[in-house]
C-alpha positions in Angstrom: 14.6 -53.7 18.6 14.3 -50.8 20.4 14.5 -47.3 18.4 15.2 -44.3 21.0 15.3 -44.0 24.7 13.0 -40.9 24.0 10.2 -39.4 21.7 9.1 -36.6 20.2 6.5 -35.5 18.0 6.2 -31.3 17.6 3.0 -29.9 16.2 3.3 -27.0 13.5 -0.2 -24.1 13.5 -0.1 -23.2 9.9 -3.1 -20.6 11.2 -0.9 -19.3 13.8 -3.9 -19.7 15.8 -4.3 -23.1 18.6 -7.9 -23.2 19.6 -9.3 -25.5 22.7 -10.6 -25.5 25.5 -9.9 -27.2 29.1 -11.5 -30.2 30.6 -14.1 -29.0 32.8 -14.2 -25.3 31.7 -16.9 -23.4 29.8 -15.8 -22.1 26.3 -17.5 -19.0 27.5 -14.7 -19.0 30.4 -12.2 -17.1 27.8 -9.5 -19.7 29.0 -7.0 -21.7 26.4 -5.9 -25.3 27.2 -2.1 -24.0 27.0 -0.2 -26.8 27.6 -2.5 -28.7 25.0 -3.3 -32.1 27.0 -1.9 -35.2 26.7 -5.1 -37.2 27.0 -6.0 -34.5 23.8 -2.8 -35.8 22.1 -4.3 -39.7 22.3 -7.4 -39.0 20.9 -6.2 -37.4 17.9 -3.9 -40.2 17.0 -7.5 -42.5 17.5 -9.2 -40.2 15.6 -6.5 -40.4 12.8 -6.1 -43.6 12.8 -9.8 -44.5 12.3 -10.4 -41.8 9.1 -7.2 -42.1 7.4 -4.8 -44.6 8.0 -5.0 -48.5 7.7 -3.7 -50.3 10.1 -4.5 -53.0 12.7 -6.2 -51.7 15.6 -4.0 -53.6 18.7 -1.4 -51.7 16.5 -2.9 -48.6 17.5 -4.0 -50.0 21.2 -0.3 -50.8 21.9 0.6 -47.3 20.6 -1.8 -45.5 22.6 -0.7 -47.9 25.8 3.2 -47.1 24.6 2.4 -43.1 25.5 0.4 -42.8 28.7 3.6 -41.0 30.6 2.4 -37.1 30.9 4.7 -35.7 28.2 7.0 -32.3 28.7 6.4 -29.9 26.8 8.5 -27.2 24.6 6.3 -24.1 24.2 7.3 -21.5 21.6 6.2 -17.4 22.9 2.2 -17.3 22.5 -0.3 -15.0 22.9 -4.1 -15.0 23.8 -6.9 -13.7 21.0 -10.4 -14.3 21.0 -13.4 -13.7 18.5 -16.9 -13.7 19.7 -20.1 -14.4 17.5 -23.9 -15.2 18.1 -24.6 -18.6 17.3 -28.3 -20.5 17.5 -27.8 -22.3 20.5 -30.8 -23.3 22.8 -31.1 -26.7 24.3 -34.3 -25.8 26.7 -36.5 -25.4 23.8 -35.3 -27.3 20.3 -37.9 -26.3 18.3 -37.1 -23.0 18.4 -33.3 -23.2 18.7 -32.8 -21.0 15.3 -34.2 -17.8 17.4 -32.0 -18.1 19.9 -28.8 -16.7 19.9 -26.7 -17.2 22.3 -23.0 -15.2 22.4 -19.5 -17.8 22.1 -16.3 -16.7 22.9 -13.9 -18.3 21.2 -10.3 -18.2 22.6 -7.2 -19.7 21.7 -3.4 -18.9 21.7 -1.7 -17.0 18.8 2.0 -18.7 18.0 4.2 -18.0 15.6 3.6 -20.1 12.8 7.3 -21.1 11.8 7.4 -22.2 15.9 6.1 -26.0 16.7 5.1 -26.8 20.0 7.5 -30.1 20.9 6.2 -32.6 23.4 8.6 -35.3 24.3 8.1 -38.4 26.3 11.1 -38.5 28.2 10.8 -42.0 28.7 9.9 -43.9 26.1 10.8 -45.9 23.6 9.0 -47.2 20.3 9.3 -50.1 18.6 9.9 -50.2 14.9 6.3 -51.4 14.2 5.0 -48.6 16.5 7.6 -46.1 15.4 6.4 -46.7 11.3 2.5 -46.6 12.8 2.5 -42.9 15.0 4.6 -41.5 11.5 1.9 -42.1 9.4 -0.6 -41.3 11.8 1.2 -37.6 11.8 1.4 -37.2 8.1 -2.3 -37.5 8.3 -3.1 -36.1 11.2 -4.3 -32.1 9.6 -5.7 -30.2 12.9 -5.0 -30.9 16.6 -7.6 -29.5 19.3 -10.9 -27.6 17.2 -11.0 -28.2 13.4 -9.6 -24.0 12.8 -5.8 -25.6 14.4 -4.5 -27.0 11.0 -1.5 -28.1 12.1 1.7 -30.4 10.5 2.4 -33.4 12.8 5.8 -34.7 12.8 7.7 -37.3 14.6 11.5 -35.9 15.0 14.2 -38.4 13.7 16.4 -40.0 16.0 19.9 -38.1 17.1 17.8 -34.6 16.0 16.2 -34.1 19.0 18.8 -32.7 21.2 19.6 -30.2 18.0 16.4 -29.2 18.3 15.7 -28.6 21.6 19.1 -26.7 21.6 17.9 -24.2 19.0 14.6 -23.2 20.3 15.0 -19.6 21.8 12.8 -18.1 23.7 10.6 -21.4 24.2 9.1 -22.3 27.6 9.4 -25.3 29.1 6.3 -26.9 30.8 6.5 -30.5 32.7 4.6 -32.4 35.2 5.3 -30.9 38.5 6.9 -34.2 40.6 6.4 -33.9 44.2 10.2 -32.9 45.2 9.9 -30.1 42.5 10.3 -26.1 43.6 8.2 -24.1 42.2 9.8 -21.1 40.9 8.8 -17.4 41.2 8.5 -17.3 37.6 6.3 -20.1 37.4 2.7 -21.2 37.9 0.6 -24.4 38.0 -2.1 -25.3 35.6 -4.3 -29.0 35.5 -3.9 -30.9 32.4 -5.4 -34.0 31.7 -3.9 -36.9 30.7 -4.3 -40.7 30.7 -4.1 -42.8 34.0 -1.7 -45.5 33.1 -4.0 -47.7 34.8 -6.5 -47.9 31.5 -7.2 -51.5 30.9 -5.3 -52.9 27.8 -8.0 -55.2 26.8 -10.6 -52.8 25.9 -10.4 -52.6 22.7 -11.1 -49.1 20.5 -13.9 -50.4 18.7 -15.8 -52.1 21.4 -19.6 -50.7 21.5 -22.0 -50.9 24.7 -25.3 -52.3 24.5 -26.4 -48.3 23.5 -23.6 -48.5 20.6 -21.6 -46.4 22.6 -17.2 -46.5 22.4 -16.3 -48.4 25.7 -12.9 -47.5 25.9 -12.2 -43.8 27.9 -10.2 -42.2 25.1 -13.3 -42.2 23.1 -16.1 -41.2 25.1 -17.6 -38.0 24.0 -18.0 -34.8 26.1 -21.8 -34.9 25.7 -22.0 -38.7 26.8 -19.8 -37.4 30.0 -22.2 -34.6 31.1 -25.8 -36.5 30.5 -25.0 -40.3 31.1 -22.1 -40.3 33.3 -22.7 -36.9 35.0 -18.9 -36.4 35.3 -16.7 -33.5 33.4 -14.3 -35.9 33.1 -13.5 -39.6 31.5 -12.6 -42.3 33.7 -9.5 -43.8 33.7 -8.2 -40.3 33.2 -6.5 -37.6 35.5 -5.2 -33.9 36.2 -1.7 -33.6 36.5 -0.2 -30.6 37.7 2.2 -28.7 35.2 4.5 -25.8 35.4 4.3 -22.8 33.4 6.1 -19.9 33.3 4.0 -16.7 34.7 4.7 -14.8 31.5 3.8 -17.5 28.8 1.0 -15.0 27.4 3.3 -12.1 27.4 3.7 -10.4 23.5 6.9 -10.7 22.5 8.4 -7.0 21.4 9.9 -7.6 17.9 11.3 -3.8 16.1 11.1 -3.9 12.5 13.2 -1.8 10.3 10.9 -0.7 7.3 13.3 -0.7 4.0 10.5 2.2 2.3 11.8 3.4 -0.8 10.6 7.5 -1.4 7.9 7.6 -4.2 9.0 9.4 -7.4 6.5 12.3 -7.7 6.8 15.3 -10.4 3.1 16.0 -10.6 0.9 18.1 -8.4 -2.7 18.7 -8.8 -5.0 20.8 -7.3 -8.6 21.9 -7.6 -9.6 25.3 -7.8 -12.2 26.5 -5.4 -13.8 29.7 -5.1 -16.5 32.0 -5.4 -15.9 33.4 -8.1 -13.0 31.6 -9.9 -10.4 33.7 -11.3 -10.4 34.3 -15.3 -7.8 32.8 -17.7 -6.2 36.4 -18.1 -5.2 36.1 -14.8 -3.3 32.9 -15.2 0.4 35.0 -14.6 -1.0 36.1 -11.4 -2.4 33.1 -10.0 0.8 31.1 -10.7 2.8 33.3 -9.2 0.4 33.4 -5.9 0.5 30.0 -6.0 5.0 30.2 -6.1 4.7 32.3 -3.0 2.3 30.0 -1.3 4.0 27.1 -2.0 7.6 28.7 -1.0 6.1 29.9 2.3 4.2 26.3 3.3 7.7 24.7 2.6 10.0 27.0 4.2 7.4 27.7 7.4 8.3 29.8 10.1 12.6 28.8 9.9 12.1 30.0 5.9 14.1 27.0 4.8 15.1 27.6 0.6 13.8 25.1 -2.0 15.2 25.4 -5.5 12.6 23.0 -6.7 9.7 25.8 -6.0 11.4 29.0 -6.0 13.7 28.2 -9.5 16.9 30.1 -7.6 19.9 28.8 -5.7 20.6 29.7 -2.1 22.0 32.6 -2.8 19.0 34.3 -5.0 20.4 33.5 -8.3 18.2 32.4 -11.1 18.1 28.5 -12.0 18.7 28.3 -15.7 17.7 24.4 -16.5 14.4 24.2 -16.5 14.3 21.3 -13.7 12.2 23.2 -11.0 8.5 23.7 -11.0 6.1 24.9 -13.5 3.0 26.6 -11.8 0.4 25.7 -14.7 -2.7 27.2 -14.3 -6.0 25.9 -16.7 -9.3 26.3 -17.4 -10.1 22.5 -18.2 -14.2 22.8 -18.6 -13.3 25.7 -21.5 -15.8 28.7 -19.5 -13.3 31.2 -19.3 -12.5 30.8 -15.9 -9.1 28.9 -14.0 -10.6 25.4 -12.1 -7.1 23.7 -11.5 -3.5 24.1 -10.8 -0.9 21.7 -12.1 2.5 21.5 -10.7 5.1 19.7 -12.6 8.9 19.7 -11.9 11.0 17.6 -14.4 13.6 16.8 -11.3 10.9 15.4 -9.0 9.6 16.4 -5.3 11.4 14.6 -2.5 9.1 13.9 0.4 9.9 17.0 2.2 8.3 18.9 -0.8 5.5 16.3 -0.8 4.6 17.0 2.3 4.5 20.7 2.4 2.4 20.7 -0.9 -0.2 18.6 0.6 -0.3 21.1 3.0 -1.7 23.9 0.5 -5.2 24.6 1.3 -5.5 27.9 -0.1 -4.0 30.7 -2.6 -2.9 33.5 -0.4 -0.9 36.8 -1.8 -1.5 40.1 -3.0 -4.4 41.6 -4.7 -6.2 38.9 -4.8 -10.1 39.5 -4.8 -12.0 36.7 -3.6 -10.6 33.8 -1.8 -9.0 30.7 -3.9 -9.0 27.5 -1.6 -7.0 24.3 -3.3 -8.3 21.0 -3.4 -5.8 18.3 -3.5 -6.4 15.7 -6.5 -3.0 13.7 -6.5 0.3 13.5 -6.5 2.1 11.1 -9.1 4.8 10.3 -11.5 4.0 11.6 -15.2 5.4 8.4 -16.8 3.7 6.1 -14.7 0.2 7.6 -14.2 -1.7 6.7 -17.2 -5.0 9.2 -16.6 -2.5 12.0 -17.3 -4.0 11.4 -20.7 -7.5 12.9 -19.7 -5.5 15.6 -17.8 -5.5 18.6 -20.4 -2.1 20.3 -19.6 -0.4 16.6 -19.2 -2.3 15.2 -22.1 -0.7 13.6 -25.7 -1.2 15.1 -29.2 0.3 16.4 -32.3 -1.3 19.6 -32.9 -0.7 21.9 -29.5 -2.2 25.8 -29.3 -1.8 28.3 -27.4 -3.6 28.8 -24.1 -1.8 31.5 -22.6 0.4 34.1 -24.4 3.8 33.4 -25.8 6.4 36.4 -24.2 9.8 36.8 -26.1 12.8 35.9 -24.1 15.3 38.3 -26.4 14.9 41.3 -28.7 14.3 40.8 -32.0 17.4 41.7 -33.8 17.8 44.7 -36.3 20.4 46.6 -37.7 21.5 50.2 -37.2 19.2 51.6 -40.0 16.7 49.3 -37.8 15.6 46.7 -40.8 15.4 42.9 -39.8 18.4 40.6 -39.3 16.7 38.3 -41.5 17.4 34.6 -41.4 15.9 31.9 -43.8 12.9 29.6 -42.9 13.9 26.1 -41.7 13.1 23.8 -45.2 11.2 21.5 -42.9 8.9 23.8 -41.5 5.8 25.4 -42.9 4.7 28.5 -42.0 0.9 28.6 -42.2 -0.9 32.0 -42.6 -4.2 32.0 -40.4 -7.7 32.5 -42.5 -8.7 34.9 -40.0 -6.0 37.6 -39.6 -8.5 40.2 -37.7 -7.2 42.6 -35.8 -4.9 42.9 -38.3 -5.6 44.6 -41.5 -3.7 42.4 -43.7 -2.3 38.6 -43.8 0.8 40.7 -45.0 0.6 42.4 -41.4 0.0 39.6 -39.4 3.0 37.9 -40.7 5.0 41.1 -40.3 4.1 41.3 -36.6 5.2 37.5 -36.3 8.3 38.8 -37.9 7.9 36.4 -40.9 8.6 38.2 -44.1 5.1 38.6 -46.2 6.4 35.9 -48.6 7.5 33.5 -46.5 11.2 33.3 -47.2 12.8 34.4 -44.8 11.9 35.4 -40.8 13.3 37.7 -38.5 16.2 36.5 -36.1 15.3 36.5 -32.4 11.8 37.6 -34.0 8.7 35.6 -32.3 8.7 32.7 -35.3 12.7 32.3 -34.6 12.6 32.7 -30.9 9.8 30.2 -30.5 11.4 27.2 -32.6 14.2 28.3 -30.1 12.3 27.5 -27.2 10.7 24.4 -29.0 14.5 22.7 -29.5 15.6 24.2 -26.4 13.2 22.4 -24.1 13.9 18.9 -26.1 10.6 18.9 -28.3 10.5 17.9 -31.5 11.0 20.0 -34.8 7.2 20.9 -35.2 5.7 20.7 -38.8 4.0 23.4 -39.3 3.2 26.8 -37.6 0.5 28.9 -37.4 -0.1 32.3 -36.1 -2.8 32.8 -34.1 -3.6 36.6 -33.7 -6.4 35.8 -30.6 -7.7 33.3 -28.7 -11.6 32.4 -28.3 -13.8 31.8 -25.3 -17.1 31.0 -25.3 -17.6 31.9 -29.5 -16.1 35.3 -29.1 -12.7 36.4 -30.2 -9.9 38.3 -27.8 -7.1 39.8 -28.3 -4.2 38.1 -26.1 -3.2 41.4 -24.8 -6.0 41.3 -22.4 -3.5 38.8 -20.7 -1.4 39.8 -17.5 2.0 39.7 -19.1 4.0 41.6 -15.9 4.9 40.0 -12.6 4.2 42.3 -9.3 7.7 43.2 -8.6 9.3 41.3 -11.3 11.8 42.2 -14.4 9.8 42.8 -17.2 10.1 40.7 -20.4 12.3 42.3 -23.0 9.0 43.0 -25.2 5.3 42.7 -23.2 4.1 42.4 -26.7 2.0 38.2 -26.7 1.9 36.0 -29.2 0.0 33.3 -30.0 0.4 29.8 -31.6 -0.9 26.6 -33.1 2.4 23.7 -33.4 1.8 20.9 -35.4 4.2 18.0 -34.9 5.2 15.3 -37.2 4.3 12.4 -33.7 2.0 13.3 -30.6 4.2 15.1 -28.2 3.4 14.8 -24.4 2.4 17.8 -22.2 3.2 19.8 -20.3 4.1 22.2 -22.9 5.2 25.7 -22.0 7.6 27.8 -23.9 9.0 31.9 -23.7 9.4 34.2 -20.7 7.3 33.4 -17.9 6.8 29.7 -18.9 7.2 28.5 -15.4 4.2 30.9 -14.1 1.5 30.4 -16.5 2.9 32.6 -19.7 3.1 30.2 -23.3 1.3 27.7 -22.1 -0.2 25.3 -24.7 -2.8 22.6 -24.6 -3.9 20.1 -26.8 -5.6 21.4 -30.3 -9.3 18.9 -30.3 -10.2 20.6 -33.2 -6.9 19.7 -35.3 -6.5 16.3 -34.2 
């Protein structure tokens, strides 16, 4: 019985990559075997056939005998790639082969991998016995042409090969060229070798010559050709001419649309840079340079507005969330002196903002003595990033102090005869009085100036205690613990007073009292920087860090 009037098999590259080269060419040559040849086609299924499958071998004869036509050929869009090596290589003097090396090209033609290359045999027909045979040949068969073309052999069903061939866009056709043919202007010629159908039936494939050699043509190897023979190539074989379209090489133009989601970024770092680094007093004034800088990168020479840096609308008005950027300044190796810069903004920097802050190379503004260059470190999420532990400003703990000076927001509130507006101590706070009150003369005059009544029950409304658990609950922190006065900081061993601190922006409304303050906040859980609280807090006034001694 008689299974098709046609048949098909299509070869699969997993690699994406078919590599041979033609009959009577030099791999050296650079040129691909593109159609791959028939005669290549024939010894595959042989060489299948002998490692893998089990079957008789007139089987395979009468298979082999069954597909002698010159195939066409359904080429999917290819390119040409090549590699080159050195490889040991020197048949003049065998001894010594390892020294040589001798340079190999090694071309072959880059296809897409989902695309099989279909060869069809227009005319002819397999038998069911034949038919069962060249399938499991192709479910075995894992590389056509060099051993680096894995490919996935399969013979298409019956009634699915026109389906096929009707969905293959793009694909070339390639076919023997008959002798009433036209070549076209878009086509060329190219010699492929295939099988002369006069190849003698009898010889069987595992007949040997008196040297042990394979007698039958399929099976001759290339080496035997070029010593014994002295012929490039195999009897009973032949070079058929082919058409091929001119531009079967040509890269295919394919536009991609890139679906890239913006990266959430709320954190800034810089290093600081600089002769002679600026000290931590300074901290107002180089967060505020560093404001101006970063407006004027963003806005450039068409001075676009950006809420997110400045902390106004469009039309100059103060922001009053707190969702634009915090210029935090800090002295992370504890000398005295500012080595970073930390932007954070709670809303996040869209990539417009991203890109002009990677711009920042250098602090520029008034009155500033030596020049402060920035060193980008990294811009990232403050969830997501988990080094922002080690980062000292971005860090976690309970017990927070203060780095730079706390600045009241309001007045303190009195009454006419000017005595305190006094308000009780929340229950679940405690107010801790320092061991070391100096400057002040007394514990009883520390407190005072904290605006904490000497006894502790009762504190001054809108007084520093009271306007600082203000900020604490304003910003969304937890009720802290405990607080504790801290009447001036300490760097390097020795004690200053926090009015050595720039409290006054160039230009700026002052604070309604210059007077600093400073702070140690325990909390009942470990809070998560950055924390800064009071006037100024978004350029480097109340900032706190993380309290290493407490913790």
């Amino acid at each position: 019985m008689r299974y098709n009037t046609m048949f098909a098999l299509s070869f699969q590259f997993f690699a994406g990559k078919y590599h041979s080269t033609p009959w009577g060419r030099h791999v050296n040559e650079g040129v691909p075997e593109w159609p791959p040849s028939p005669w290549r086609i024939l010894r595959a299924i042989i060489a299948t056939w002998k490692l893998k499958v089990d079957a008789e071998e007139k089987d395979v004869r009468n298979l082999i005998l069954s597909l002698l036509e010159p195939p066409v050929f359904y080429l999917p869009p290819a390119t040409v790639g090549h590699t080159r090596h050195y490889m040991p290589w020197d048949k003049g003097d065998k001894k010594n082969w390892h020294a040589s090396k001798t340079l190999i090209f090694d071309t072959f033609v880059a296809v897409p991998r989902e695309s099989p290359v279909i060869t069809v045999w227009e005319n002819v027909s397999l038998d069911d016995r034949s038919l069962k045979l060249i399938k499991q040949i192709a479910e075995n068969l894992s590389y056509f042409g060099r051993v680096e073309s894995w490919c996935k052999a399969e013979v298409i069903e019956e009634g699915k090969l026109p389906s096929v061939l009707k969905e293959l866009d793009s694909y070339f056709v390639s076919k023997p060229l008959a002798e009433e043919d036209v070549l076209s202007s878009s086509e060329e010629i190219v010699n492929v070798l295939c099988a002369n159908e006069g190849i003698d039936p009898k010889i069987s494939l595992d007949e040997l010559d008196k040297k042990g050699n394979n007698k039958h043509p399929l099976l001759i190897r290339t080496s035997i050709l070029r010593t014994q023979i002295k012929n490039l190539y195999p009897p009973m074989s032949r070079l058929v001419q082919y058409t091929r379209s001119l531009d079967c090489f040509e890269p295919s133009k394919i536009s991609h649309v890139v679906d890239r989601k913006e990266k959430k970024v709320n954190v800034v770092r810089f290093l600081l840079d600089s002769n002679a680094l600026p000290p931590v007093t300074e901290s107002l004034k180089i967060a505020d340079i560093a404001r101006n800088t970063a407006i004027s990168t963003y806005g450039g020479k068409s001075h676009k507005k950006t809420s997110v840096l400045s902390g106004k609308d469009d039309d100059g008005n103060i922001l009053l969330s707190n969702m634009h950027t915090f210029y935090l300044p800090s002295d992370e190796d504890r000398d005295g002196k500012l080595d970073h810069l930390t932007l954070y903004a709670p809303g996040g920097y869209d990539e417009a903002h991203q890109l002009a802050l990677a711009k920042m190379k250098k602090l520029y503004g008034y009155n500033l003595k030596n020049d402060v260059n920035l060193l980008l470190l990294g811009m990232f999420d403050l969830d997501q990033w988990s080094e922002t532990r080690k980062i000292i400003p971005l860090s976690s703990s309970r017990t927070w102090k203060s780095f730079t000076p706390y600045i009241l927001t309001r007045h303190p509130k009195v009454t006419r005869a000017g005595q305190w507006k006094i308000q009780g101590t929340p229950k679940n706070v405690e107010i801790k009085v320092p061991e070391n009150c100096a400057p002040y003369a007394t514990k009883e005059h520390l407190m005072l100036e904290y605006g904490v009544l000497p006894d502790l029950s009762g504190m001054q409304i809108d007084g520093p205690v009271s306007q600082l658990l203000f900020s604490i609950d304003r910003v969304g922190l937890p009720q802290p613990s405990s607080i504790e006065p801290i009447p001036a900081y300490e760097i390097n061993g020795t004690m200053r007073q926090w009015l050595t601190f720039k409290r006054y922006r160039r230009g700026k409304q002052s604070p309604p009292s210059g007077n600093p303050y400073g702070f140690r906040l325990s909390f009942p859980e470990e809070v998560k920087g950055p924390v800064a609280l009071g006037h100024g807090c978004h350029y480097g006034l109340g900032i706190f860090v993380p309290d290493n001694e407490s913790r």
